[in-house]
C-alpha positions as CSV (number, residue, x, y, z in Angstrom):
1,X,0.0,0.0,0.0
2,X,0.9,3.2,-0.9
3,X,-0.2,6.6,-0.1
4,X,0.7,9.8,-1.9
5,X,-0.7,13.4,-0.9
6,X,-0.9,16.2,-3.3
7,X,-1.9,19.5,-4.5
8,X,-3.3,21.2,-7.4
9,X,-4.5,24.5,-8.2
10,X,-8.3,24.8,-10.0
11,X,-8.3,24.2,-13.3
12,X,-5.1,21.8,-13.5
13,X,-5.2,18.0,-13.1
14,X,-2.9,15.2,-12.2
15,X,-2.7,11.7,-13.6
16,X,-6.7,12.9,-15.1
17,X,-8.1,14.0,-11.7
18,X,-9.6,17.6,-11.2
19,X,-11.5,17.5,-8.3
20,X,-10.5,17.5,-4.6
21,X,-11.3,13.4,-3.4
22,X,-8.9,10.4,-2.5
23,X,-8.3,8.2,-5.5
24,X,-7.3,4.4,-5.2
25,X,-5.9,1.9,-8.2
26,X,-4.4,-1.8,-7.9
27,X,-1.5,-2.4,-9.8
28,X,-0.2,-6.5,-10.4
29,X,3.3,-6.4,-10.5
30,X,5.3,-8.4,-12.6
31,X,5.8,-11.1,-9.6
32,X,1.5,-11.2,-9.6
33,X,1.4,-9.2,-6.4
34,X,-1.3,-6.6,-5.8
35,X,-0.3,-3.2,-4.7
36,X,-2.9,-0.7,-3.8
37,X,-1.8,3.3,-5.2
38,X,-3.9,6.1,-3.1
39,X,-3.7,9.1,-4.4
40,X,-5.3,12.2,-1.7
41,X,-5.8,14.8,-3.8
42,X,-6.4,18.4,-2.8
43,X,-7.6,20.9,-4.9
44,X,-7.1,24.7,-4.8
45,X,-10.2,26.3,-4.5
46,X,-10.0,29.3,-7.6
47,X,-9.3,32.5,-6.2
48,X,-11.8,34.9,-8.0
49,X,-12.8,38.5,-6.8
50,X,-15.5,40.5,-8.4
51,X,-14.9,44.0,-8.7
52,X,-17.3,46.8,-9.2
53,X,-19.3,47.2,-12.4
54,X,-17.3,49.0,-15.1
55,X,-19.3,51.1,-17.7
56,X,-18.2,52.3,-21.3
57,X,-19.7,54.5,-24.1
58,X,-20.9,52.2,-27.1
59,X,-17.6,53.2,-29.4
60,X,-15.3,53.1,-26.7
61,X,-12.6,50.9,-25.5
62,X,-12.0,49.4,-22.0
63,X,-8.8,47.2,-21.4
64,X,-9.0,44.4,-19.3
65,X,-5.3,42.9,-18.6
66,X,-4.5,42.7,-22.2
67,X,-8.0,42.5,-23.8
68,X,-9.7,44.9,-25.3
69,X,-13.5,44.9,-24.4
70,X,-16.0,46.7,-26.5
71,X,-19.0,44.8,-25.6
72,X,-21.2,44.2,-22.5
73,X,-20.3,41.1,-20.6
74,X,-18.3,39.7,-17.4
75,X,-14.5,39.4,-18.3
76,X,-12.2,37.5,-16.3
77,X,-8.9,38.3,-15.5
78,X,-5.7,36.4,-14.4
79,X,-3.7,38.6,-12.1
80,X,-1.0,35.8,-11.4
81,X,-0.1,34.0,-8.7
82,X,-1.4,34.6,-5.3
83,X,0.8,31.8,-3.5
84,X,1.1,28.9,-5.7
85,X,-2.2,29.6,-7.4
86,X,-3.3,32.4,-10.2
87,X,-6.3,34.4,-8.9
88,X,-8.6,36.2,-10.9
89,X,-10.8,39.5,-11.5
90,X,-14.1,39.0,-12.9
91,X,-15.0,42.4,-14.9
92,X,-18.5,43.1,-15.4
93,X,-18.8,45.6,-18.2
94,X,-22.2,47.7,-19.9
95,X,-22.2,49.3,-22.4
96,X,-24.0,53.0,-22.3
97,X,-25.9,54.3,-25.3
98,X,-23.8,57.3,-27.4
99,X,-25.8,60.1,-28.0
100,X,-24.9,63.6,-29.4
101,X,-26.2,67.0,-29.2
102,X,-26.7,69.4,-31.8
103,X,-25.7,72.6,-32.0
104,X,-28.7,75.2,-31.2
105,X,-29.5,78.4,-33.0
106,X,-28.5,81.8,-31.0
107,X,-30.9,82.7,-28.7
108,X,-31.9,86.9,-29.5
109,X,-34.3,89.1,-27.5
110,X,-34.3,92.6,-26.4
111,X,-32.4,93.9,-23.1
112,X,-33.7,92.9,-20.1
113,X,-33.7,89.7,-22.0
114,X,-35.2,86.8,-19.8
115,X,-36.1,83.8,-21.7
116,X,-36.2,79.7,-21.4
117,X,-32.7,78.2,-23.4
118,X,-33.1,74.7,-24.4
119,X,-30.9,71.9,-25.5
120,X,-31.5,68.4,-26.7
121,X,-33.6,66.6,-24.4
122,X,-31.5,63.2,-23.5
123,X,-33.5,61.0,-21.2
124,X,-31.7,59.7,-17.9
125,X,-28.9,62.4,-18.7
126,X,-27.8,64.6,-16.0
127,X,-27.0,68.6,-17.5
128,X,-24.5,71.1,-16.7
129,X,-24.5,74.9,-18.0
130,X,-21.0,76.9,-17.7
131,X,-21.3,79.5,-16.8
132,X,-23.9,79.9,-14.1
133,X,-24.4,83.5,-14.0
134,X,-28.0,84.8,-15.0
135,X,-29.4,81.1,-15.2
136,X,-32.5,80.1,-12.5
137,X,-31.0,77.0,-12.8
138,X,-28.1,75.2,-14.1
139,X,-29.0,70.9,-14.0
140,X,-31.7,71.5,-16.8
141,X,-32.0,71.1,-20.3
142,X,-34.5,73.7,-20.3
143,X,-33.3,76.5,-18.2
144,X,-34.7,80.0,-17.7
145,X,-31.9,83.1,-18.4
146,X,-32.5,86.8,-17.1
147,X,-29.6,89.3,-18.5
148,X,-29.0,92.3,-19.9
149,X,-25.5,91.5,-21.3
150,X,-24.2,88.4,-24.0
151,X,-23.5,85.3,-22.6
152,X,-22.0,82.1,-23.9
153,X,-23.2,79.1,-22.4
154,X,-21.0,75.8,-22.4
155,X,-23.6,72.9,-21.7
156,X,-22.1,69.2,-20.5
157,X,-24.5,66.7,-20.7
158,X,-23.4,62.9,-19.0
159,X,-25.4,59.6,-19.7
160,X,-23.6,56.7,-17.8
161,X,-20.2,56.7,-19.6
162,X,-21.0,58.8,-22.8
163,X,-20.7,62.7,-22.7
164,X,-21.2,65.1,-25.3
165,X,-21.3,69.1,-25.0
166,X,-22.4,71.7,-26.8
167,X,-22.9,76.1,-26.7
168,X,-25.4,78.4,-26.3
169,X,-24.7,81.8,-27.9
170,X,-27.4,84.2,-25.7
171,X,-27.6,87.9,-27.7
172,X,-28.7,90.8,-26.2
173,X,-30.3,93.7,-28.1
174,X,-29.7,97.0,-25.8
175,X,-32.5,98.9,-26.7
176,X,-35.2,99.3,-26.6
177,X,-35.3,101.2,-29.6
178,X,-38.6,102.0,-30.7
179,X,-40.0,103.0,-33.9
180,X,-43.8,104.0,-34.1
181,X,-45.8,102.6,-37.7
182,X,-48.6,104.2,-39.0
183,X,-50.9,101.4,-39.5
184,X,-53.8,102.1,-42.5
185,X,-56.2,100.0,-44.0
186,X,-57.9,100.5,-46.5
187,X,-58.6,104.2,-46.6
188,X,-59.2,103.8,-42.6
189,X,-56.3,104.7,-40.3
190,X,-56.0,102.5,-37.3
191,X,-53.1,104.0,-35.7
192,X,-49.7,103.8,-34.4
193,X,-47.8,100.8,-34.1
194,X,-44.7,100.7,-32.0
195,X,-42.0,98.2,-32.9
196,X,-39.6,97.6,-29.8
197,X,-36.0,96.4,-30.4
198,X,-35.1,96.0,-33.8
């Protein structure tokens, strides 16, 4: 009889065996005696961790070890040996929607000029106007302006991974200057019209 002890790590085998267990064969020798082989075998559990959810923009490129991962999915990665064993990452990667903003039309009006700006509404999107000055709010695609001067507006809008940005040009017409038009119809005259800002 005779008894052998030995280690693996997961994912290797010895003599065919994979699985932690105690293995026996009988072997005749040449002389027709039995002899009894026990092979205790211990396996490595495999040494995984999971780390937190990575997210790119569909078009972009996340590296994993060596790999380059532009789809959704859980990627593992060998990070070598952690005693005699390899552990691993496990990468669980989405994948965000692109989406891109066009580029708005000035927005003109007389001085005070208070008006509501808009950009293009992205659902689940999260906005940011630069700078803040004369907005009644700055998180909104739709936000109200009060000002008397110009202003150029830089607008960051973030989805998950994918961010795109645009400007808002806000003109300000100092008037008022007002011009008064004699309004007749017919042969009827219906008065003066005033025309503010031009």
């Amino acid at each position: 009889f005779v008894a052998t002890y030995d280690t693996i790590c997961w994912g290797e085998s010895l003599s065919g065996f994979t699985e932690t267990g105690v293995y026996t064969d009988s072997l005749t020798t040449i002389t027709g005696c039995d002899s009894v082989m026990q092979l205790n075998l211990y396996v490595y559990q495999k040494i995984e961790s999971r780390l937190e959810n990575a997210r790119i923009c569909a078009g972009d490129t996340l590296w994993v070890g060596n790999v380059p991962v532009t789809e959704a999915g859980d990627y593992e990665l060998n990070m070598g040996a952690v005693g005699q064993c390899d552990s691993f990452v496990v990468v669980s990667v989405a994948v965000d929607p692109l989406f891109t903003l066009s580029d708005p039309d000035p927005f003109v009006g007389c001085s005070p000029l208070e008006m509501q700006l808009e950009v293009d509404s992205i659902p689940g999107a999260d906005y940011q106007w630069k700078p803040t000055a004369y907005l009644m709010s700055a998180d909104t695609y739709t936000p109200w302006v009060r000002t008397t001067k110009d202003v150029s507006y830089s607008v960051i809008v973030r989805r998950g991974a994918c961010v795109d940005s645009t400007t808002v040009e806000v003109k300000v017409s100092q008037g008022p200057v007002i011009e008064s038009v004699d309004v007749i119809e017919g042969n009827e005259y219906i008065g003066p019209v005033y025309v503010v800002c031009v």
